[in-house]
C-alpha positions in Angstrom: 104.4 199.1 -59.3 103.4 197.1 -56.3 106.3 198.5 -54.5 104.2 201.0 -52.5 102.3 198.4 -51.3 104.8 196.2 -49.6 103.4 193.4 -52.1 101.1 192.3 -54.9 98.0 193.8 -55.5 96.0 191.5 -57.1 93.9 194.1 -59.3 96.7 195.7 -60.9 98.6 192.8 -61.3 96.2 191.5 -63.8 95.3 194.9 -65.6 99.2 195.4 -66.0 99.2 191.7 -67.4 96.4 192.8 -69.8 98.8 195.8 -71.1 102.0 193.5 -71.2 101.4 190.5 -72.6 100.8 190.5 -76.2 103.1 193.1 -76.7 105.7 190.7 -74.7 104.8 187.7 -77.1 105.9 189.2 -79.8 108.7 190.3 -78.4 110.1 187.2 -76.9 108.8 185.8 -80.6 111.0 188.2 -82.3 114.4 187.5 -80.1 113.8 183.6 -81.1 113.5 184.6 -84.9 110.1 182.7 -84.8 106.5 183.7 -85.8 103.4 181.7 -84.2 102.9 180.3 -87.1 106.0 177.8 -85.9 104.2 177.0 -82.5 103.1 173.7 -82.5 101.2 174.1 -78.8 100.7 177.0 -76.9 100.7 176.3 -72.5 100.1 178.2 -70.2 99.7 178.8 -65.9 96.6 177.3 -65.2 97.2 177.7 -61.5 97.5 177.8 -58.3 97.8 181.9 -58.0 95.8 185.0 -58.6 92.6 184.4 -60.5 92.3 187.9 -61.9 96.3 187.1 -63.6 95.6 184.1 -64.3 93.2 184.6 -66.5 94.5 187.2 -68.3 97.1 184.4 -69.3 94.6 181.8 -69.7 92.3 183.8 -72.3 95.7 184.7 -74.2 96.7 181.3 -74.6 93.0 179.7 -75.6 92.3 182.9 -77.9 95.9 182.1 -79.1 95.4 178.6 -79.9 92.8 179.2 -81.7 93.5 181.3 -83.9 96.3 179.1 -84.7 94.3 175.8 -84.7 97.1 174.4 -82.3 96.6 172.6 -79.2 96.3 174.3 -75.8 97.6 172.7 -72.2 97.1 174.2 -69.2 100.5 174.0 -66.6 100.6 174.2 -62.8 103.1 176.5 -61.9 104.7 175.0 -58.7 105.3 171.5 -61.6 107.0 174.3 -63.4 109.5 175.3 -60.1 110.1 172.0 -59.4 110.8 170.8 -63.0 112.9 174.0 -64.0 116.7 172.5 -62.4 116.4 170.5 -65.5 116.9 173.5 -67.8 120.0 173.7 -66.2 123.7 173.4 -66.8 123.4 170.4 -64.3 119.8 168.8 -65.1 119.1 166.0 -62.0 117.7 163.0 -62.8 114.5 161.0 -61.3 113.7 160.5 -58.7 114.7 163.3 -56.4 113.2 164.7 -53.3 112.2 168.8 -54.3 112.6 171.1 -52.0 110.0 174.4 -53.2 110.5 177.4 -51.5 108.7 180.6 -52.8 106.8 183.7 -51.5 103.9 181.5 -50.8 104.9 178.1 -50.8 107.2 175.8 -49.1 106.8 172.4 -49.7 108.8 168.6 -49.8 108.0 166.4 -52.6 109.3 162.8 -53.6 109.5 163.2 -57.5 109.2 159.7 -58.8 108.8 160.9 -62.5 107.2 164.0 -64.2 103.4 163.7 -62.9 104.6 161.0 -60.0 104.5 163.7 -56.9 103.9 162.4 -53.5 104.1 165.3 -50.9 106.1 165.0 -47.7 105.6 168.5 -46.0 104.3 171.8 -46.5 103.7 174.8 -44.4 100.9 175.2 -41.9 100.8 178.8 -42.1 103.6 181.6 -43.6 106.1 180.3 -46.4 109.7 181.0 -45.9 109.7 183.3 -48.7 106.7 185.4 -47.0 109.0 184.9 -43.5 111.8 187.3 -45.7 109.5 189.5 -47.3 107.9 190.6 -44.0 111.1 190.7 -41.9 112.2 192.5 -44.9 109.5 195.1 -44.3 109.8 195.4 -40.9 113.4 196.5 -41.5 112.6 199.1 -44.1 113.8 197.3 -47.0 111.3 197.5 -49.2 109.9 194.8 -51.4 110.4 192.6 -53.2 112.3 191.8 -49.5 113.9 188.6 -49.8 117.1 189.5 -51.3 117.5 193.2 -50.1 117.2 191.2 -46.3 119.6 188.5 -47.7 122.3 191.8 -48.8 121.6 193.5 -45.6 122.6 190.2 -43.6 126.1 190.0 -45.2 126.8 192.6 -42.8 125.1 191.2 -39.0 126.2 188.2 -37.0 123.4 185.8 -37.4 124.3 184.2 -33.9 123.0 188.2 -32.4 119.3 187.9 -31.5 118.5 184.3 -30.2 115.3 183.2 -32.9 113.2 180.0 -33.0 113.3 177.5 -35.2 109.6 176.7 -35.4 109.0 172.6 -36.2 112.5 171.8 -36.6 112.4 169.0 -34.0 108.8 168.0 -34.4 109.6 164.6 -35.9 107.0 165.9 -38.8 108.5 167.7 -42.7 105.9 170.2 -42.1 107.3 174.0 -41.6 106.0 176.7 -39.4 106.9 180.4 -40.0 104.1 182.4 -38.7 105.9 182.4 -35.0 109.5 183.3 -35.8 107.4 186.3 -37.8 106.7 187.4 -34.7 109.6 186.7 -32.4 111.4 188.8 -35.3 108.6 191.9 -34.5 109.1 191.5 -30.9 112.8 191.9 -31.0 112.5 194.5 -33.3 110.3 196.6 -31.2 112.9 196.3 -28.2 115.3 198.1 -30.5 113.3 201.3 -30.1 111.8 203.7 -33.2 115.1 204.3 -35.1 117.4 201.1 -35.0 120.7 201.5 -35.8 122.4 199.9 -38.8 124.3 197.3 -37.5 121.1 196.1 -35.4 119.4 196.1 -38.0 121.9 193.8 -39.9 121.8 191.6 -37.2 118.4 190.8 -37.4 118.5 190.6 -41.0 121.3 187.8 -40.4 119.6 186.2 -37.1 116.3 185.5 -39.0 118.1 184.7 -42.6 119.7 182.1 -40.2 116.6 180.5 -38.7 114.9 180.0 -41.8 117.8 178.3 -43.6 118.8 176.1 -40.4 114.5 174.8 -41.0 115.2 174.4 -44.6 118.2 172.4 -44.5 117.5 170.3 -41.2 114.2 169.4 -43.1 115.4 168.8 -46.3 117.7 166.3 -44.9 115.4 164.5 -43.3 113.1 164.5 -46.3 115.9 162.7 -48.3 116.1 160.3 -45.7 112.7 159.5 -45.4 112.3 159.1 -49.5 115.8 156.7 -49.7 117.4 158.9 -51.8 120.2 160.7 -52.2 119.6 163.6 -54.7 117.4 166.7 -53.9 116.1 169.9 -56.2 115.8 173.4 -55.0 113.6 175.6 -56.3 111.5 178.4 -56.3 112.6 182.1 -55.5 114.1 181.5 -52.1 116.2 178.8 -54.0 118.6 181.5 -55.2 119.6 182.3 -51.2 123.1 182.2 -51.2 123.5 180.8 -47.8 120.9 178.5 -48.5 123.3 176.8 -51.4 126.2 177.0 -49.8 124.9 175.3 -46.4 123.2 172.3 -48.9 126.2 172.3 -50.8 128.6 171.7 -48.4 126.1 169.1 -46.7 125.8 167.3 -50.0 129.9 167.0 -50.1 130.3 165.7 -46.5 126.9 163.4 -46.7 127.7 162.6 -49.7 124.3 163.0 -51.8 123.5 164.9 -55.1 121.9 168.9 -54.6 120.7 170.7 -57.8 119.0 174.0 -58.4 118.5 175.7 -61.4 120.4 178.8 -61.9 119.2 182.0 -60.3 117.5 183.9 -63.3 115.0 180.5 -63.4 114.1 180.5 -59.6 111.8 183.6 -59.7 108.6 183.0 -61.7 109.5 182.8 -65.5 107.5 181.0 -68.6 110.6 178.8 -69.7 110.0 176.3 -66.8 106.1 176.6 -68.1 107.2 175.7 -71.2 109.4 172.8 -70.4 106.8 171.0 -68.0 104.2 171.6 -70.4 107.4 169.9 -72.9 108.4 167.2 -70.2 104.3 166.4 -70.0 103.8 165.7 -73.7 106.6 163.6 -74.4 105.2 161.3 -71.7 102.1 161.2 -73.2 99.7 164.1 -72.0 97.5 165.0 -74.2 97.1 168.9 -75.9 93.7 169.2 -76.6 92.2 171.8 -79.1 89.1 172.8 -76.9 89.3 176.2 -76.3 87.2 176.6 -73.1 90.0 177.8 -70.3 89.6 177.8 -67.0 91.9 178.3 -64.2 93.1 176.9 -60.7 93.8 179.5 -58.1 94.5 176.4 -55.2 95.3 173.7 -56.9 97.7 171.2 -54.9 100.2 169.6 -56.6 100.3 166.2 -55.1 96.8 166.0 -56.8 98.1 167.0 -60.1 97.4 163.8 -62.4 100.6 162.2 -64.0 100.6 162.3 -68.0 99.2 159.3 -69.6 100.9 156.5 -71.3 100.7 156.6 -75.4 
């Protein structure tokens, strides 16, 4: 749907999520031979995001909830991503510095415990994952770009077009993306109108390279600065192949501990909703039954408050 657009638009993301999501419910419901009646709370995305979607999942779940008399909790999504390695087949264990890389976020946390988030670094302006997306475009590929770019670099040299590697010896965690977007347009408008295919897999492999030589040079400095030695990727530029295997090679020679969760749980999905919202009540947040919603479209996470102690 949002293909012709080269990316989300907002209004018809949340009038699609009007038409999907009850009728999802009750499939998803079905497949776990369940009935709401076995719910014992109902969570859902409070934020950060697109209000309009949002709220379409916000109403759903309070309107739920009460029908049901059950408790209702509200979730912040990036808590989800970083939480969601521990639905894995290899769960970490606290703390852990997360790495969070998405279409619009990339961030370093130090995870002392669920709720215990102390943030190290974030972007000043594009995310990595928007860094693919719009190379990705550029290139013709299409969106969503990140892993048609990632299959198109298979095939370039990524030591072909010489690309910065914005912050990387800044001394700071922070990331900059915005200026290898454009040295990527620049040395795509010196290949002329109609590129041919190799050039373009060499750009697709030149900039693929320059954002994972940030990733992993900060990451590793992140672990550093936090004093330890085990670190969580997530998000949907988690599931980069060259992205795991530069970490996990790192973490055999350094000898410190990388875990991601597996590649159909780095995109956006509501089992790591559920499991934070999971994770959260058994350390004592509470699941109120107020049904008055609301919703956090910039909400940072380092601000999230940590459950409380029953």
């Amino acid at each position: 749907m949002h293909r012709d657009y080269g990316g989300v638009v907002p209004e018809l993301a949340s009038r699609d999520h009007v038409r999907r999501v009850l009728p999802l419910v009750q499939r998803v419901l079905a497949q776990a031979d369940q009935a709401l009646t076995d719910i014992d709370v109902i969570a859902y995305t409070r934020g950060p995001g697109l209000a309009g979607a949002l709220l379409v999942g916000a109403a759903s779940a309070a309107a739920m909830a009460a029908a049901l008399e059950r408790p209702c909790l509200g979730v912040h999504h990036l808590e989800g991503h970083l939480l969601s390695p521990f639905l894995s087949g290899d769960p970490p264990s606290f703390p852990f510095v997360a790495l969070l890389v998405s279409g619009g976020h990339t961030q370093l946390m130090h995870v002392r415990e669920v709720g215990h988030y102390t943030l190290l670094g974030e972007t000043v302006d594009d995310a990595a994952g928007e860094a693919f997306d719009k190379t990705a475009k550029l290139l013709g590929l299409g969106y969503p770009g990140g892993p048609a770019l990632a299959a198109l670099a298979q095939h370039g040299r990524p030591e072909a077009f010489a690309l910065p590697r914005p912050m990387l010896n800044s001394g700071k965690l922070d990331f900059s993306f915005a200026g290898l977007k454009t040295a990527v347009w620049l040395h795509h408008r010196k290949l002329g109108l109609q590129p041919s295919d190799a050039q373009r897999a060499d750009l697709a492999a030149s900039t693929q390279a320059a954002i994972v030589d940030v990733l992993v040079h900060k990451a590793l400095r992140a672990l550093t600065a936090a004093g330890v030695d085990r670190l969580v990727v997530a998000g949907g530029v988690g599931a980069n192949t060259l992205l795991r295997q530069r970490l996990g090679a790192l973490a055999t020679q350094r000898g410190f501990r990388v875990h991601y969760p597996e590649a159909a749980l780095c995109t956006d999905n509501g089992a790591m909703i559920a499991l934070a919202a999971a994770m959260r009540l058994q350390r004592g947040a509470a699941a109120e039954r107020n049904y008055a919603f609301d919703v956090a479209p910039r909400w940072p996470l380092d601000q999230l408050a940590p459950p409380a102690v029953s």
